[in-house]
Every structure is written in C-alpha cells, then in structure tokens.
GUFILUM-773454 format. One record per residue (C-alpha): residue number from 1; chain; x, y, z. Coordinates in steps of 0.5 Angstrom, whole numbers, always signed. Layout:
N
rec seq=NUM mol=A c1=X c2=Y c3=Z .
...
% end
This chain:
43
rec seq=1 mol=A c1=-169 c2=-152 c3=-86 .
rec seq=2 mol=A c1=-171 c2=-155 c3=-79 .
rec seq=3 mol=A c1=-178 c2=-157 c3=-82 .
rec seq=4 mol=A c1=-175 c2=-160 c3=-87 .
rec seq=5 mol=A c1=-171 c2=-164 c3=-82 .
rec seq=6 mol=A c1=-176 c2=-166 c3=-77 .
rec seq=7 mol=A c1=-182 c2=-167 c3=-83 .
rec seq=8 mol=A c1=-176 c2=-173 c3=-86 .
rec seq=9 mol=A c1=-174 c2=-175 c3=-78 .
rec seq=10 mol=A c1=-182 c2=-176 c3=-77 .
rec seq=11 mol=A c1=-183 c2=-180 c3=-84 .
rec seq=12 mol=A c1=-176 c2=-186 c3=-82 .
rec seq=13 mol=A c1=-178 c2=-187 c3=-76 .
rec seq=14 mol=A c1=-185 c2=-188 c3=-78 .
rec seq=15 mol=A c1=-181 c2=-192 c3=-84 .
rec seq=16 mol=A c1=-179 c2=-195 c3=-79 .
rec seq=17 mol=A c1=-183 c2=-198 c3=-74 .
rec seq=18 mol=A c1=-188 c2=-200 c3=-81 .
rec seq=19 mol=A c1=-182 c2=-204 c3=-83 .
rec seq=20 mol=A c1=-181 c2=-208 c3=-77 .
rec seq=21 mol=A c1=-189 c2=-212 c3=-79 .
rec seq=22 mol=A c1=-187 c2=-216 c3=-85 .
rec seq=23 mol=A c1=-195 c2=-216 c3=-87 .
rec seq=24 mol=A c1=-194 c2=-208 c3=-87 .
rec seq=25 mol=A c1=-187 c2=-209 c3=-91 .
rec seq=26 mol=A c1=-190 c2=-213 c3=-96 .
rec seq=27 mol=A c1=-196 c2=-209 c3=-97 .
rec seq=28 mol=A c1=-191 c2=-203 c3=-97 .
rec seq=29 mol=A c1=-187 c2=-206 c3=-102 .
rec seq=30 mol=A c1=-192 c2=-208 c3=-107 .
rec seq=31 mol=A c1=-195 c2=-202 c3=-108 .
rec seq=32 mol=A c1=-188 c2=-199 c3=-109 .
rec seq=33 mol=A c1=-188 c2=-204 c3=-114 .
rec seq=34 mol=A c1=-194 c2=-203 c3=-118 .
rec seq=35 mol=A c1=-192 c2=-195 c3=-117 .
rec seq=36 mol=A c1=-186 c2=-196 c3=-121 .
rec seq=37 mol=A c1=-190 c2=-201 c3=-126 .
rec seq=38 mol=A c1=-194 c2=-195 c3=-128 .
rec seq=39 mol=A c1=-190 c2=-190 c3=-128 .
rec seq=40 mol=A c1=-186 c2=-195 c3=-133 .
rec seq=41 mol=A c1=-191 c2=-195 c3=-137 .
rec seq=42 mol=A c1=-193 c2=-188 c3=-139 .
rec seq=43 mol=A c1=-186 c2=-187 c3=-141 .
% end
C-alpha cells in the first residue's frame, strides 16, 4: 500500500510541475487526446 501511495505522489507532483509549461500542457493534452480518439475507434 505505501508503494502504491508514494508511486501516485511521484506521478502528481510530476503531473505538476509539467503542467505549469504551457508548451508541455499542450503536448500532454494532444496526446491524451488522440489517445481517446483511437480508443474510440476501436469500439
């Protein structure tokens, strides 16, 4: 369980820190986005 904690504290506060780049927040928020659109398309 505390893994689990530290490994999720690790991923926001690098979350974080690369949202506060707006260059970086669009690159992130592209890819999530085509992300989504491919898993759409399989359905």
């Amino acid at each position: 369980m505390n893994t689990k904690k530290t490994l999720f504290t690790t991923v926001a506060l690098g979350a974080a820190y690369l949202l506060k780049n707006k260059n970086t927040r669009d690159k992130i928020m592209n890819g999530v986005q085509s992300l989504t659109a491919q898993m759409k398309a399989r359905k």
